[in-house]
C-alpha positions in Angstrom: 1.2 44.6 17.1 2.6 44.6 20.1 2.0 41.0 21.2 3.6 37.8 19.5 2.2 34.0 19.8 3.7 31.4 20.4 2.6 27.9 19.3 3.6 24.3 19.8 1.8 21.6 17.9 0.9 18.1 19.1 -0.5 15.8 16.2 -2.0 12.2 17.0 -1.8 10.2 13.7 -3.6 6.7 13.3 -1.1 4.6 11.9 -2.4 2.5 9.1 -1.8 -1.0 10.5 -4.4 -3.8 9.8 -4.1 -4.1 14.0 -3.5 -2.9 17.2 -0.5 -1.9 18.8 -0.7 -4.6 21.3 -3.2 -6.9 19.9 -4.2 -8.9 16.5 -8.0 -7.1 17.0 -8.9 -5.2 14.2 -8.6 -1.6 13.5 -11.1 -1.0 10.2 -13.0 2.3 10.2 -16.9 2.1 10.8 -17.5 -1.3 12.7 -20.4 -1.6 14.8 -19.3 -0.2 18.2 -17.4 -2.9 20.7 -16.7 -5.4 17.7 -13.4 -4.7 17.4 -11.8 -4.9 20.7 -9.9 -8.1 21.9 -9.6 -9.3 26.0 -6.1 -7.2 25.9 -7.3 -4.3 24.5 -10.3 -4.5 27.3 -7.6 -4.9 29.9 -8.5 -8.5 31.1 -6.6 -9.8 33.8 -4.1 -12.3 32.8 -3.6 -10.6 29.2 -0.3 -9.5 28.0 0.3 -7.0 25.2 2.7 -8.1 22.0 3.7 -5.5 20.1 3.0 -4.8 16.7 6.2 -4.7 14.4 4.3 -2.8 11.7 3.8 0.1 13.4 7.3 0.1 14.5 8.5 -0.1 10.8 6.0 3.4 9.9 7.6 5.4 12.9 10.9 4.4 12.0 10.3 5.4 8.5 8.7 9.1 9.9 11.6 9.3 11.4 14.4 9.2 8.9 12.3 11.3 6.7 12.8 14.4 9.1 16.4 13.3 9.4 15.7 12.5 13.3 17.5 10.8 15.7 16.8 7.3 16.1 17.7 5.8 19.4 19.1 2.3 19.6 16.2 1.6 22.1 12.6 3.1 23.2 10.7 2.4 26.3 6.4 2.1 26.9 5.9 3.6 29.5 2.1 3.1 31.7 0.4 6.8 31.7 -2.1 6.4 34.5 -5.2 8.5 34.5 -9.0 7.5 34.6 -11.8 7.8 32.2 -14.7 5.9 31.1 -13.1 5.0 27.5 -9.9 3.8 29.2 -10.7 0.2 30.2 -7.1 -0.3 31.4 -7.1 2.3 33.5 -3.8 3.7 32.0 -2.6 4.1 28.5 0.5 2.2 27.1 2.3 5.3 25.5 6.3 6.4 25.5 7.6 9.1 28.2 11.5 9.7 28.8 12.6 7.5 25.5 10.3 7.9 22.6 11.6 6.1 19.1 12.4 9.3 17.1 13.6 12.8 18.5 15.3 15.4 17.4 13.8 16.4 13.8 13.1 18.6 11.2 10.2 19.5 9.0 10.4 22.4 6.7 7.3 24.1 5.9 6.6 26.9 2.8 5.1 30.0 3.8 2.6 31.9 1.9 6.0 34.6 0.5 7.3 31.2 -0.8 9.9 31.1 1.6 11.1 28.1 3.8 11.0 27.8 7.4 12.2 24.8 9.5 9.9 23.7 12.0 12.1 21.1 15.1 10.4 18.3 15.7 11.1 17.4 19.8 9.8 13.9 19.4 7.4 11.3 17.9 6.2 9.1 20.1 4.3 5.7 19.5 1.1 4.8 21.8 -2.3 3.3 21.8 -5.6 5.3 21.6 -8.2 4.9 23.8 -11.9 3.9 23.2 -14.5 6.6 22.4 -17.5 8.3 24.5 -20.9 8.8 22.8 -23.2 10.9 24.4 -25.8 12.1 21.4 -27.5 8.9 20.9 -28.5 8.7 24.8 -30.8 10.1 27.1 -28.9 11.3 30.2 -26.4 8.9 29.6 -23.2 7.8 27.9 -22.2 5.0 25.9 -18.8 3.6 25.3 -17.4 2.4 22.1 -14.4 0.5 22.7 -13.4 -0.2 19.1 -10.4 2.0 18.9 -8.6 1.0 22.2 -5.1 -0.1 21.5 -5.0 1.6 17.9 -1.9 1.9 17.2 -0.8 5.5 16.6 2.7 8.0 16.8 2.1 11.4 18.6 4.4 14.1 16.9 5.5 17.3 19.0 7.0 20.1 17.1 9.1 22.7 19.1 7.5 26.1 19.8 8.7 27.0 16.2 5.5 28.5 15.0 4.4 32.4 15.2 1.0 32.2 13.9 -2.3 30.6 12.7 -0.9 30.2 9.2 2.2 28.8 9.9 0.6 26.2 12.1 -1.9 25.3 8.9 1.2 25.4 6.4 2.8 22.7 9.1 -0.1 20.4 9.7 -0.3 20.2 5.6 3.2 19.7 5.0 2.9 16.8 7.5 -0.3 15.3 6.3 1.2 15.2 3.1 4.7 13.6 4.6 2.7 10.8 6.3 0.6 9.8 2.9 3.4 10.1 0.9 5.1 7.3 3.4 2.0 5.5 3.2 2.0 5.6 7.3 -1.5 6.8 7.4 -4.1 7.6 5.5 -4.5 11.0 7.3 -8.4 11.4 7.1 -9.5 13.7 9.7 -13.1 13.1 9.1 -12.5 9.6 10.8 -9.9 11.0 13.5 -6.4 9.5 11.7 -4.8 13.3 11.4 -5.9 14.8 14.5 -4.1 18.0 16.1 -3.5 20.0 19.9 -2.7 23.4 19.7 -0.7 25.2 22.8 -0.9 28.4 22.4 1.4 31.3 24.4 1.3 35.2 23.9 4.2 37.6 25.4 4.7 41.4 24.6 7.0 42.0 21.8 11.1 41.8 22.9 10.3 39.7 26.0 12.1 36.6 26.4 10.4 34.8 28.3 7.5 32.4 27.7 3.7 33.3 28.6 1.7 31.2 30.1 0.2 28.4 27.8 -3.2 27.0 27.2 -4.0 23.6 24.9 -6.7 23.4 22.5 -7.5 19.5 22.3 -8.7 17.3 19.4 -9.0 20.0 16.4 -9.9 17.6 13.3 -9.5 20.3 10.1 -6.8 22.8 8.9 -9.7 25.6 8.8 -10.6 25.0 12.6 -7.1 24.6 13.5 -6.3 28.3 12.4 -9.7 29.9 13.5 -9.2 27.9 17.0 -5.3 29.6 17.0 -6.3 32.7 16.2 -9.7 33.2 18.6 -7.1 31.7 21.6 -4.3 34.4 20.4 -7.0 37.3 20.5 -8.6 35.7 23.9 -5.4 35.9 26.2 -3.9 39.0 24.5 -7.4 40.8 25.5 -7.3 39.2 29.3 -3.8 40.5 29.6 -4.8 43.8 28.6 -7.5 44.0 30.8 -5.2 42.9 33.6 -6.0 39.6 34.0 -3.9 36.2 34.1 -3.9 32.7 31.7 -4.5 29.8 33.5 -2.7 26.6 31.9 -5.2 24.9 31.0 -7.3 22.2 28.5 -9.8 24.0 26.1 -12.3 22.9 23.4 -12.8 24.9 20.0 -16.7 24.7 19.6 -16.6 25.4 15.7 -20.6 26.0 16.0 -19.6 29.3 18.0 -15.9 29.6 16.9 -14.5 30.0 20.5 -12.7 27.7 22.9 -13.6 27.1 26.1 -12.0 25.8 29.1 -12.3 21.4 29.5 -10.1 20.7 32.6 -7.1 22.2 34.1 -3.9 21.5 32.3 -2.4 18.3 33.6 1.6 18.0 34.2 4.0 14.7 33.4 3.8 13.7 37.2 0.1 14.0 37.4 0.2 11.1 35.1 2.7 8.6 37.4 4.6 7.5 33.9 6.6 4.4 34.9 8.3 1.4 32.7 5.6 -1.2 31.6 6.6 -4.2 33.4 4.9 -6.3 30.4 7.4 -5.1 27.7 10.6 -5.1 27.1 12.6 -2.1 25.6 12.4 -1.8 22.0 16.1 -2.5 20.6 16.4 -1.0 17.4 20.0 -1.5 15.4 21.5 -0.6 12.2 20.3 -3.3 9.9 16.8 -3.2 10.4 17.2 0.8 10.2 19.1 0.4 6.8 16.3 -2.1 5.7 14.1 0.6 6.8 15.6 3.8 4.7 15.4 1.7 2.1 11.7 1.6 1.5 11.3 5.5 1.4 9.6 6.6 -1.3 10.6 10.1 -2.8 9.7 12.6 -0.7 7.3 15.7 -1.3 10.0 18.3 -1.0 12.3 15.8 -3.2 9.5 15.4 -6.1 9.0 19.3 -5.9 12.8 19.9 -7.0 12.6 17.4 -9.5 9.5 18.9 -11.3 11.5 22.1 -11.0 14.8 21.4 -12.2 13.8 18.1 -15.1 10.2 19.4 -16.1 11.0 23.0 -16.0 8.1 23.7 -13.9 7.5 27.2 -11.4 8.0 26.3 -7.6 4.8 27.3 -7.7 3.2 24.5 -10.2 5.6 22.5 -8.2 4.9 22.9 -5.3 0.7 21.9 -5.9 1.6 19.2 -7.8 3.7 17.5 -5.2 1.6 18.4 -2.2 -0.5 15.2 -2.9 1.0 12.3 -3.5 -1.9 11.1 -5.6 -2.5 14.3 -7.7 1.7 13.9 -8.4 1.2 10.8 -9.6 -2.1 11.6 -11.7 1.1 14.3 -13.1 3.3 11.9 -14.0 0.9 9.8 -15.2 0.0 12.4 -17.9 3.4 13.2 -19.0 4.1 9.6 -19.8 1.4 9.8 -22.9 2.5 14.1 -23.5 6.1 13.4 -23.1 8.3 16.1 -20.9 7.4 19.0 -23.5 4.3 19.6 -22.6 5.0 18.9 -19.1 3.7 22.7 -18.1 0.6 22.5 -20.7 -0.2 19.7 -18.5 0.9 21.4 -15.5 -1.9 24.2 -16.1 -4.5 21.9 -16.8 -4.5 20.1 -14.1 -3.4 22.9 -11.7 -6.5 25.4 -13.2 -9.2 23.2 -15.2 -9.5 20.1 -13.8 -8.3 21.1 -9.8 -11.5 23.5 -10.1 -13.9 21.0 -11.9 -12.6 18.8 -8.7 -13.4 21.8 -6.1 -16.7 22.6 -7.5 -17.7 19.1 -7.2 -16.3 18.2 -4.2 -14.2 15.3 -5.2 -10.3 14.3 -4.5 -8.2 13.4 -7.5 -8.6 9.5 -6.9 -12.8 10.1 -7.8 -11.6 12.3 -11.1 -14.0 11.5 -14.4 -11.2 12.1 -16.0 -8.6 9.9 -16.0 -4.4 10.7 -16.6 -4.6 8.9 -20.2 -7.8 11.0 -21.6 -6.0 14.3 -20.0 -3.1 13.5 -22.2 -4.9 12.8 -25.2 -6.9 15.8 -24.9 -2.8 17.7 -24.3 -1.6 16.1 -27.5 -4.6 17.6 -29.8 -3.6 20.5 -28.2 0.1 20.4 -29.3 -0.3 19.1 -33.0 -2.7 21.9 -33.5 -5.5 19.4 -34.4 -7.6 22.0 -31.3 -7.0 25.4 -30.0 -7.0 26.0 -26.1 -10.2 27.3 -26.3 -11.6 24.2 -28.5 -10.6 22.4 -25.3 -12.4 23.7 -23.1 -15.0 21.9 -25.1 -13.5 18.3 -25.0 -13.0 18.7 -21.4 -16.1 19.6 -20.5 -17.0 16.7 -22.6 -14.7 14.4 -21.2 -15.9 15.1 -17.5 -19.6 14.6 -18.5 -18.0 10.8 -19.8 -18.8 11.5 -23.2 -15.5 9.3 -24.3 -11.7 10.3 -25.0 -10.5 14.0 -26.6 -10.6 12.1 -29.9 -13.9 10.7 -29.6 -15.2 14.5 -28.8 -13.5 16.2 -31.7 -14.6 14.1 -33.9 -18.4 13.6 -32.7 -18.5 17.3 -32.5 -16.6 18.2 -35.8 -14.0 20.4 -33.4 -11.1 20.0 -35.6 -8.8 23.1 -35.8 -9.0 25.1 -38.9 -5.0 25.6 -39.7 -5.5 26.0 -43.3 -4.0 28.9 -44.3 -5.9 29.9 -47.4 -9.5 29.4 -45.3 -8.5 31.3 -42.4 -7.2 34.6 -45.5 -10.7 33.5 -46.9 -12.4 34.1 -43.3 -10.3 37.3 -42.5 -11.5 38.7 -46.1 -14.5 38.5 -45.6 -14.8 40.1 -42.3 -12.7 43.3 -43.2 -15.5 43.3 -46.3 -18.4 42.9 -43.6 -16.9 45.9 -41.0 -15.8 48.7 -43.6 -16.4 51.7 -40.5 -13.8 49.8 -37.7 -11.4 48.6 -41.1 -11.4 52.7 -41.8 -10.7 53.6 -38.0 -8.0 51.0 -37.8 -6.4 52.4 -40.2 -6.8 56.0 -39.0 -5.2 54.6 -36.4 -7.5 53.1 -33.7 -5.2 50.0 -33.3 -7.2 48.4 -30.3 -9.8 47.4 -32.8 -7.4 44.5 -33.6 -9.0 42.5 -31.1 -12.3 43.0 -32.4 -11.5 42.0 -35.7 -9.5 37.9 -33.5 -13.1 38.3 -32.2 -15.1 37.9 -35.2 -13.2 36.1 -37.3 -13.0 33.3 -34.2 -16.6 33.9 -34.4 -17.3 33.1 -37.9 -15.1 30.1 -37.9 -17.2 29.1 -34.3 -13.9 28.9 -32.4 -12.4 26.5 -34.9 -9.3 28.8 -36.4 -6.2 28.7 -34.8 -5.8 31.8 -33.0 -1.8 32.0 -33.9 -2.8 31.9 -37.7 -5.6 34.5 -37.2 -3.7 36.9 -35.2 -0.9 36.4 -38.6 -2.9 36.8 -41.3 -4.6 39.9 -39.6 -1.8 41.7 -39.5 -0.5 41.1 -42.9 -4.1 42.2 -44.3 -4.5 45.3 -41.7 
């Protein structure tokens, strides 16, 4: 308790342009390796990059969703460095004047409060190629197909305080970037991925520790055990007496440590100068106005309006809107259930159908069970033609494909019992059947109420409707 960390998050996202930042090659996922890269990409001689006004338009529209500041112009800048996957020999990327600065995301922590998280800068660039070294035998091979890939590097501030925080961030922008349709964020393919620097300092110090970066971390889980092993790593050198190097580290998830990669490189050791093959990026007023207007709502925008039209907890809120496409599969719904049952809905999505998802391992858009048969199933629920627990019945139904909550009920004779003189009928003849808990309820043992719901519900095989039951119970009792 006497330490506090202090993180700074880098995130690379792919930007999700049908080419390159500097080239018409394509950028599909999966192509056979070196298919997919063009003479400028490859860094021919003679070769001079164009840029692509695509990915211009998705930073710009990052940008005014964090309420940044956009620059009238933006440089590329030449970072010079070498590695095998970087034919060039340098990387065409943004240094002293990036195309947004100066933003803000706000993230919710897990007390349900807000916290705003700066945003120094978001940076456009092109990736480099890719090294493969498991399908060869004391060698490497080079896959080339991502060179030039367009993407926008965003650096927060040193906002953050701990693993959490840095997981409830990297959400909150994975879920800004799909809601603008920028990117399609999948970190199993490397379109979302994230560098941790990570600083520790004795509680009431001002100053700064010493800073390490953890490169290339490709899931939320491994972003927070990869900040939290690094946290406990240089608090216990400190302790022992030692020093942090500034450095590059790995996180080997296999072992779940980080270990060091190369010794932390600085601006200079890069030799970032204008790109004498572009000119600077002029952006003016129009084309930003033409811009703002293609925003969709926002994630922190649809959250309020669930709250304050559909009457929904920030809570139900707040899950609903984290996904663009489960907030859609939500509004989808409500146009069949109308806004009245907008939290039935709410529930059954958030508790039934999220954890038939989980269990199966499947995102929303691979759902058996589509918006329309949800609502259908909703409305039985509301005219009283099921009970809630009838419906756990047509959903499991429904998610096996066995039809629509109509087709169910009426294949499985799961109508709702609401007559009223059938369900007196059903309670009679259970308070004939248990004469011993009729006389003990009426000595006074009133918890035996429950038992009597029980079997009645069981006698009518689930089919009364529980309001009626409870009712008529307590009128005979």
């Amino acid at each position: 308790m006497e330490w506090e960390a202090t993180i700074g998050l880098e995130v690379h996202v792919q930007l999700s342009t049908k080419s390159k930042l500097f080239s018409g090659a394509p950028t599909a996922y999966g192509a056979e390796p070196n298919t997919q890269a063009c003479f400028i990409d490859l860094g021919f001689p003679g070769v001079l990059p164009v840029l692509n006004r695509d990915a211009v338009m998705k930073a710009l529209k990052f940008g005014l969703s964090i309420g940044a500041e956009i620059p009238p112009y933006s440089v590329f800048s030449r970072k010079n460095y070498f590695y095998p996957d970087l034919p060039k020999g340098y990387q065409i990327s943004q240094g002293d004047h990036p195309i947004v600065s100066h933003g803000v995301l706000n993230i919710r922590l897990d007390n349900g409060e807000s916290k705003p998280i700066r945003i120094t800068r978001a940076h456009l660039e092109e990736d480099a190629g890719k090294s493969l070294h498991e399908d060869f035998h004391g060698q490497s091979g080079i896959d080339l197909n991502r060179a030039g890939t367009p993407l926008i590097e965003i650096v927060s501030e040193p906002d953050i305080t701990s693993s959490a925080e840095a997981v409830a961030y990297l959400k909150t922008l994975h879920s800004l970037v799909r809601y603008l349709e920028i990117s399609d964020g999948n970190m199993q393919e490397g379109s979302f991925r994230c560098d941790a620097n990570v600083s520790v300092r004795r509680k009431g110090e001002t100053k700064l520790g010493t800073r390490t970066e953890t490169k290339n971390v490709n899931s939320f889980r491994f972003v927070e055990k990869a900040i939290e092993y690094e946290i406990s790593r240089q608090i216990s050198v400190l302790e022992s007496g030692g020093e942090i190097v500034q450095e590059t580290r790995l996180y080997d998830s296999a072992k779940n440590e980080t270990r060091p990669m190369r010794s932390k490189e600085e601006a200079t050791d890069y030799r970032y100068f204008p790109d004498p093959d572009l000119l600077p990026l002029v952006i003016n007023e129009k084309w930003l106005k033409d811009v703002k207007e293609t925003l969709p709502e926002l994630p922190w925008e649809k959250q309020q309006r669930f709250v304050t039209e559909l009457d929904l907890s920030d809570y139900d809120a707040n899950i609903l809107s984290s996904q663009r496409e489960l907030a859609n599969y939500f509004e989808q719904a409500i146009k069949t259930t109308g806004k009245t049952a907008a939290k039935l809905t709410a529930n059954w999505i958030i508790g039934d159908l999220l954890g038939a998802l989980n269990k199966n391992n499947l995102d929303i858009a691979r759902s058996p069970i589509s918006p329309d048969q949800l609502a259908g199933m909703i409305a039985r629920i509301s005219d009283n033609t099921i009970s809630g627990k009838i419906a756990k019945t047509v959903f499991e139904a429904m998610w096996q494909g066995e039809g629509s909550a109509d087709d169910v009920i009426a294949k499985q004779g799961l109508t709702q019992i609401t007559d009223d003189s059938a369900i007196q009928q059903a309670v009679d003849e259970i308070l004939t059947s248990y004469p011993t808990q009729l006389a003990e309820y009426r000595a006074g043992k009133e918890s035996l109420f429950g038992f009597f719901v029980g079997q009645v519900m069981k006698a009518t095989k689930g089919k009364a409707n529980p309001q009626q039951v409870n009712e008529v119970l307590k009128k005979k009792l």
